[in-house]
C-alpha positions as CSV (number, residue, x, y, z in Angstrom):
1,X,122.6,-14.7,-2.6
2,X,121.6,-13.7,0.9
3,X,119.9,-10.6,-0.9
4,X,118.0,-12.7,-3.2
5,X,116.3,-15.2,-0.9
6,X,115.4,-11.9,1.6
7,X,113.9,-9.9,-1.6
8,X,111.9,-13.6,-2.5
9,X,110.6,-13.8,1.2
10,X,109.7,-10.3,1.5
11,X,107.7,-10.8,-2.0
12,X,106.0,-14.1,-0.5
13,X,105.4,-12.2,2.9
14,X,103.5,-9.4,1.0
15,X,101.7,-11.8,-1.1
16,X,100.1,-13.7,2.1
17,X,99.3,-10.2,3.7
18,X,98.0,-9.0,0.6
19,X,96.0,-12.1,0.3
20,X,95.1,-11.6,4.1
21,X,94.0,-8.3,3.9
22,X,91.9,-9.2,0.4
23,X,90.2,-11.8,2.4
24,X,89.5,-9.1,5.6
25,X,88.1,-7.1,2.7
26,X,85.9,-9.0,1.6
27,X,84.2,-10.5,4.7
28,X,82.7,-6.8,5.9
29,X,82.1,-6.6,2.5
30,X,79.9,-9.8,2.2
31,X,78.6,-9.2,5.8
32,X,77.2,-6.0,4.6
33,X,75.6,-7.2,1.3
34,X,74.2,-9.8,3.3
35,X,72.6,-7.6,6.0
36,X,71.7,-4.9,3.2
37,X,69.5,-7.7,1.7
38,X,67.7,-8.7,4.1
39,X,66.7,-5.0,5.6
40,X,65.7,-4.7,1.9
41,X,63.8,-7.7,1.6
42,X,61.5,-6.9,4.7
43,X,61.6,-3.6,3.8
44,X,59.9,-3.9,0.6
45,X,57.9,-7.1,1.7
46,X,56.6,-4.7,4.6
47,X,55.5,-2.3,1.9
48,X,53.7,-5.2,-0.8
49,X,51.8,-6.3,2.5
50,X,51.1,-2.4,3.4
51,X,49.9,-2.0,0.0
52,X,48.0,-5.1,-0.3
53,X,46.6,-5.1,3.1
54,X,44.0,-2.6,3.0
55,X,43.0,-3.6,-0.6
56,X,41.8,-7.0,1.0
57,X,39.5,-5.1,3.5
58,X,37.9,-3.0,0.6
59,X,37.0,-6.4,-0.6
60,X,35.7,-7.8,1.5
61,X,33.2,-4.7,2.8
62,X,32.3,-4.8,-1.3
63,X,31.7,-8.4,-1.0
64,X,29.2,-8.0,2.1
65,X,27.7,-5.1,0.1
66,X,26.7,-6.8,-2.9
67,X,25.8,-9.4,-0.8
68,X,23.4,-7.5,1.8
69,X,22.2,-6.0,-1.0
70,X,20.8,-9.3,-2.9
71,X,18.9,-9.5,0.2
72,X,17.8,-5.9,0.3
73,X,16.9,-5.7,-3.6
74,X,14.0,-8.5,-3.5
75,X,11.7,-6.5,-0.5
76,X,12.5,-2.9,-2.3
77,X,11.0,-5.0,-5.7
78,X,8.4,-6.0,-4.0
79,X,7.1,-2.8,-2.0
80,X,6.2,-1.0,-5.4
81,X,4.4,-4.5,-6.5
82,X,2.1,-4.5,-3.4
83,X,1.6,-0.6,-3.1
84,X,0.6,-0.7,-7.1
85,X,-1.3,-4.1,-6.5
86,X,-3.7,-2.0,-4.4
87,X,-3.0,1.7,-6.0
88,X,-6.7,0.2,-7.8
89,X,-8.5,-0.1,-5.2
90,X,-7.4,3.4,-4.1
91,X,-8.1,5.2,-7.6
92,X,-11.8,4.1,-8.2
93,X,-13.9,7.1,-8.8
94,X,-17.7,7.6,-7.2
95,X,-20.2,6.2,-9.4
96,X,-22.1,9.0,-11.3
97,X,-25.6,9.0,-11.3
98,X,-26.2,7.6,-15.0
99,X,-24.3,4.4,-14.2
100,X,-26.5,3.4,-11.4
101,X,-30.2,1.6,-12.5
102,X,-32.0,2.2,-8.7
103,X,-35.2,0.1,-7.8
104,X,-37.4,-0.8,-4.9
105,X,-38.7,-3.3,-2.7
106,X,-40.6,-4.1,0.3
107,X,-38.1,-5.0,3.5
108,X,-39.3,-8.9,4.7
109,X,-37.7,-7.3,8.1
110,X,-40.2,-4.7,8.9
111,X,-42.5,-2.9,12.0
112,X,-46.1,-4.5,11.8
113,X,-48.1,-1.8,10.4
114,X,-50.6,-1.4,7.7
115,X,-47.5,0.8,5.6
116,X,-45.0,-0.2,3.8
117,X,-43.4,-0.3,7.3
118,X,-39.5,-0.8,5.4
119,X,-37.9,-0.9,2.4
120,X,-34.6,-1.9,0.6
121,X,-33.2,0.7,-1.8
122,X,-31.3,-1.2,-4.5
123,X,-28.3,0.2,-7.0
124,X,-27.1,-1.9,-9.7
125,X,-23.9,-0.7,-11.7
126,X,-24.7,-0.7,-15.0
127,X,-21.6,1.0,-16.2
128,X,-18.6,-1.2,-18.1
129,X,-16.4,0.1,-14.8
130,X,-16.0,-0.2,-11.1
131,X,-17.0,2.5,-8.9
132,X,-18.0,3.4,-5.3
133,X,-20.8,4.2,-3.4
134,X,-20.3,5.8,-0.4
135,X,-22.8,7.6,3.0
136,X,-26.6,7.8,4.0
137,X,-29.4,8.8,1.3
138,X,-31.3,11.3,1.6
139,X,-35.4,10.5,1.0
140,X,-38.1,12.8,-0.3
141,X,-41.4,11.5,-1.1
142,X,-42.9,12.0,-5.1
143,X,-45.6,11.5,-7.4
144,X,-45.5,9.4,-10.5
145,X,-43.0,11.3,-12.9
146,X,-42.8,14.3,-10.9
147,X,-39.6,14.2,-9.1
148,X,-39.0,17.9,-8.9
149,X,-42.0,18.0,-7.2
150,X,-41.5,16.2,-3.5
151,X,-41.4,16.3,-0.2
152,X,-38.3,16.0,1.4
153,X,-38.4,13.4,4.3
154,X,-35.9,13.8,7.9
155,X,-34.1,11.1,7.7
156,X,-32.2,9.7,10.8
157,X,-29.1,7.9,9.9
158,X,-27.5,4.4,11.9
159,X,-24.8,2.6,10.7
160,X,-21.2,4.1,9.7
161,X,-20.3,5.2,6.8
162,X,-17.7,3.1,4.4
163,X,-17.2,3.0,0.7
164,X,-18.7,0.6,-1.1
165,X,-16.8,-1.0,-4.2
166,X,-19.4,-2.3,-7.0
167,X,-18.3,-3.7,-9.9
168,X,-20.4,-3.7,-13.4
169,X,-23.2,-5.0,-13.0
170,X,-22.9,-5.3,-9.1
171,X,-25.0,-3.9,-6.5
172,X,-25.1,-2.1,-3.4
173,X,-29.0,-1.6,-0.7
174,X,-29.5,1.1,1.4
175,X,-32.1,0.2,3.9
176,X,-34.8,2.6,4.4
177,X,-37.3,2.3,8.0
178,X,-40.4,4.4,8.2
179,X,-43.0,5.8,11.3
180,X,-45.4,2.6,10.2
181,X,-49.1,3.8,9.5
182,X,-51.4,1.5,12.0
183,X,-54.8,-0.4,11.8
184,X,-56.8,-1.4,9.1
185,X,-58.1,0.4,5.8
186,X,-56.8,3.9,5.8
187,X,-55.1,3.5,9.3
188,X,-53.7,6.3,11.3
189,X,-50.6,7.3,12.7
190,X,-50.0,7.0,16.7
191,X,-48.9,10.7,16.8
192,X,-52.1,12.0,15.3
193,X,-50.7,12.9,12.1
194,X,-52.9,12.0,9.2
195,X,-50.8,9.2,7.2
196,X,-49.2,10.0,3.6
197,X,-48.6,7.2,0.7
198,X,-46.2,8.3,-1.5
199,X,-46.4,6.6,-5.5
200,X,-42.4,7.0,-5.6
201,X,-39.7,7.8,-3.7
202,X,-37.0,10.0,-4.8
203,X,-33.6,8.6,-3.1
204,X,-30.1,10.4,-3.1
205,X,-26.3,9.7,-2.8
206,X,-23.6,11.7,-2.1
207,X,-22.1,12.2,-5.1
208,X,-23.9,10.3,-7.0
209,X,-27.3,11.6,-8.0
210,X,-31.1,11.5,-7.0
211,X,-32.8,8.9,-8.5
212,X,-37.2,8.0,-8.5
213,X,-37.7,4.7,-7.3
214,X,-41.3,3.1,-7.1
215,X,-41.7,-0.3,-5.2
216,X,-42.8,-3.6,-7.3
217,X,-46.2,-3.7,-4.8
218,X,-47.7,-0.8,-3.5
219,X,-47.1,2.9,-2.3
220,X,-44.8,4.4,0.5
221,X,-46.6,4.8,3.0
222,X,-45.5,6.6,6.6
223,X,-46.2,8.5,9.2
224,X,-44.7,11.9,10.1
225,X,-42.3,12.4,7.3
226,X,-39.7,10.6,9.2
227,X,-37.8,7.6,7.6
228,X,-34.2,5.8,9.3
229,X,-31.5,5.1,6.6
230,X,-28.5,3.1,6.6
231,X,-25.4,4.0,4.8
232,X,-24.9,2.2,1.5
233,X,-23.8,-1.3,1.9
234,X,-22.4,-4.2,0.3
235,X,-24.2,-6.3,1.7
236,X,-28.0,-7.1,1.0
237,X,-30.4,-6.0,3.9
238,X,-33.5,-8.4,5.2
């Protein structure tokens, strides 16, 4: 009997220590799992926001990319729109001497003289195209339908030079200022010279051509062979 009850007590006893020792077990156990998780958890939340963080920058210096270069796109469009708005003006070629009609006419701004005194030199285009006109003439003196035959005149030029755009059917003057003959009927010139009257002028441009010229009333007449030009302009002398 007395066996029994100390074999029963002894099972009990091991029962509670086993239970005890179970229980001891599993509290590292579940203190572990517990502290494993949440290294993990950090851990690999560390790494998504790693990984995630510098993709964010990336978009955002795209963003401000695209964006400055809404901005930027608009001037660069409209650079090649002015430079070919004026690549025209830039590309018209001289006018050539059969698409100018030249003609003469007495200056109403002149010296007082018997002569012609001055006289306006005008070019009409009568091409279908623009082209330019650019410098100071050069002046010879000429008989009616004899330009090969002349007299070349020193010419003094005043004024600068710029080109001149004329359209079809537009014009450009050269002014033309000569030693003015004096007195009445034949007159005479003040350096002693004998004065010449020329029937026609022959007038040249650079780069574009000589051309014969008579005026509407009367002959050229100077003194000395001299004559002062102006360059070619666009707009029309007195």
């Amino acid at each position: 009997m007395q066996h029994r009850t100390t074999v029963r007590v002894t099972a009990s006893a091991a029962a509670v220590i086993a239970a005890a020792l179970s229980l001891t077990a599993c509290q590292p156990g579940d203190g572990d799992a517990a502290a494993g998780t949440p290294a993990k958890t950090p851990t690999t939340a560390s790494a998504g926001a790693a990984a995630s963080h510098p993709a964010t920058p990336a978009a955002e210096t795209s963003r401000p990319a695209t964006g400055g270069g809404s901005p930027h796109t608009a001037p660069a469009t409209s650079v090649p729109a002015s430079a070919g708005s004026g690549a025209p003006g830039g590309t018209v070629p001289p006018c050539a001497a059969t698409a100018l009609e030249a003609s003469a006419y007495q200056a109403a701004d002149r010296p007082s003289g018997t002569g012609v005194g001055a006289a306006v030199i005008q070019f009409t285009n009568t091409s279908g195209k623009a082209c330019t006109l650019k410098g100071h003439p050069t002046v010879a003196g000429a008989g009616n339908g004899s330009p090969q035959h002349n007299r070349p005149l020193t010419v003094t030029p005043t004024g600068a030079a710029a080109s001149v755009r004329v359209a079809p059917g537009g014009k450009a003057w050269v002014k033309l200022t000569f030693v003015q003959v004096q007195g009445e009927g034949d007159g005479y010139c003040v350096s002693g010279a004998k004065p010449v009257a020329y029937p026609t002028l022959v007038v040249g441009l650079p780069g574009a051509g000589a051309h014969q010229v008579a005026l509407s009333d009367g002959l050229f007449a100077e003194c000395d062979n001299k004559v002062t030009a102006t360059a070619v302009t666009a707009v029309k002398p007195s």
